[in-house]
N, C-alpha and C positions, 0 to 999 in steps of 0.2 A: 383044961385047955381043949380036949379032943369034945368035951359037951359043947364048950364054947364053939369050937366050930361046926360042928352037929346041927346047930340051935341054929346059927346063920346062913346054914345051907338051907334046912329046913323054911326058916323065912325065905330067905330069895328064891326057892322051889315054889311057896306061897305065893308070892308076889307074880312068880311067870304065870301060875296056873290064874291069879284073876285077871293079869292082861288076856291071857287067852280067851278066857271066858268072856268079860268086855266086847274084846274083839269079833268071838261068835255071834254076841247079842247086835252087836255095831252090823255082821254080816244077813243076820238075820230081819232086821230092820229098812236095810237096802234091798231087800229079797222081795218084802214085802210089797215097799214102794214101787218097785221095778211092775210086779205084778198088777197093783193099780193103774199103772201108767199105762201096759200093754190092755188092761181095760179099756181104759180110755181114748188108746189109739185106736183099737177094734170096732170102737161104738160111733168113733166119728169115721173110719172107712168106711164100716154098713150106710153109716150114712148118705157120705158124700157118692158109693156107690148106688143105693136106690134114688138118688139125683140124676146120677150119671143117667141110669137106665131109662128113666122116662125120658133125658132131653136128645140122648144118643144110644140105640140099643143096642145098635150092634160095635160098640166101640171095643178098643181093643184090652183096654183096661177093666172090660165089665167078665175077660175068661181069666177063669182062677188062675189055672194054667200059666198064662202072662203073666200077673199078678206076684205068684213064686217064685218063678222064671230074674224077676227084676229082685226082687227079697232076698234070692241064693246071693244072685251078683253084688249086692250093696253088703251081703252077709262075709262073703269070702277075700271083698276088698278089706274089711275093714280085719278082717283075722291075717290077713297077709298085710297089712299095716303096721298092726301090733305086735308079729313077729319081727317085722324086721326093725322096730325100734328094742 
């Protein structure tokens, strides 16, 4: 009896450590993506920023400064969002 349940604890300890793992692999996957996207956001800023620059130089979007400024603000809405859901 006491193997008996040994044996099924055993499996259902198995069973959690593959959802785990799944779960890593699932986190690690979204990690990746995320990181190609913020590529590709980067690569069409630089762009539409050396646009900016030849039609308007001195606009207010072309100082990093600004730039972060607006990034923190869209950053900390959305973390004060999320907390309060």
């Amino acid at each position: 009896m006491l193997d008996s349940l040994n044996l099924n604890l055993a499996r259902a300890q198995g069973r959690r450590a593959d959802d785990w793992a799944a779960y890593a692999r699932e986190l690690e996957a979204q990690l990746r993506e995320a990181e190609a996207n913020l590529r590709g956001v980067r690569a069409v800023r630089d762009a539409a920023l050396a646009e900016l620059s030849k039609v308007d130089p001195k606009n207010y979007m072309l100082v990093q400064a600004n730039r972060q400024a607006i990034g923190q603000a869209a950053y900390d809405d959305e973390m004060r969002r999320r907390r309060a859901s």
